[in-house]
N, C-alpha and C positions, 0 to 999 in steps of 0.2 A: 753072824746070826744074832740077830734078840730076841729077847722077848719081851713080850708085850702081852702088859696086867693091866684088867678094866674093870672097876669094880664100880656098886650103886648102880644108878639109871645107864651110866656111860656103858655096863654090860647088858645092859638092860636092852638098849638099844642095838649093841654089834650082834646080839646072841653068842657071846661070849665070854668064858674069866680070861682065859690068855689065849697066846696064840704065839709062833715061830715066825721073825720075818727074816728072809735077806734084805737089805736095803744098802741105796749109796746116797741116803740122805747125810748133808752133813748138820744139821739141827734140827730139833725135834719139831718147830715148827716146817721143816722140809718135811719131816715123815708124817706129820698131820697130813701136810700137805699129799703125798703120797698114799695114802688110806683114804681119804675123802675123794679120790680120783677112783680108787677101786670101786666102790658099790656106795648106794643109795644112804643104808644103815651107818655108813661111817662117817657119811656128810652129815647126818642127822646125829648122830652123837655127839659131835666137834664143829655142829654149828654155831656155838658159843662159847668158844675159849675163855671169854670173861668167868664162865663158870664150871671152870675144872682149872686142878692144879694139876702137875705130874712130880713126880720121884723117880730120878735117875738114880740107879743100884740103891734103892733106898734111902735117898736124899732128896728134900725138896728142892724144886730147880726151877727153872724158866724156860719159855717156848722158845726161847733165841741159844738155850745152850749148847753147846755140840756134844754130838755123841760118839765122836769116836772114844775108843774102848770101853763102851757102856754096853751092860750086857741085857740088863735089864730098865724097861720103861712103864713106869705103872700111871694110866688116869683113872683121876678120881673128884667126883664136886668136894668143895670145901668142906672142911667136919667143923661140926657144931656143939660147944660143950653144955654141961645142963647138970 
């Protein structure tokens, strides 16, 4: 089981901060894949990977890494300092 954290517009769009999945994605770009198959809102949120990063358990990562024993998967657009 993971979880999965959306924060900004990307929650904006699921109507969601998180959420419990099972999944037999093996990278995270699988489990996009797999939530943009489920409903409309998740194609719409993750229809431009160029403009979100993710954190795997808190780390920043890449759409190609694997998740096996990652517990947690957080999106989010890139932060801007000021």
């Amino acid at each position: 089981m993971i979880e999965l954290r959306y924060f900004a517009w990307v929650r904006e769009r699921i109507g969601l901060s998180s959420e419990h999945l099972e999944t037999h994605a093996a990278t995270v770009a699988e489990l996009v894949a797999e939530l943009v198959s489920r409903e409309e809102r998740y194609a719409a949120a993750f229809a431009d990977l160029k403009s979100l990063r993710v954190a795997l358990d808190q780390e920043l990562s890449d759409f190609d890494a694997p998740l096996a024993g990652v517990r947690e998967v957080a999106f989010f657009p890139p932060m801007t300092g000021g």
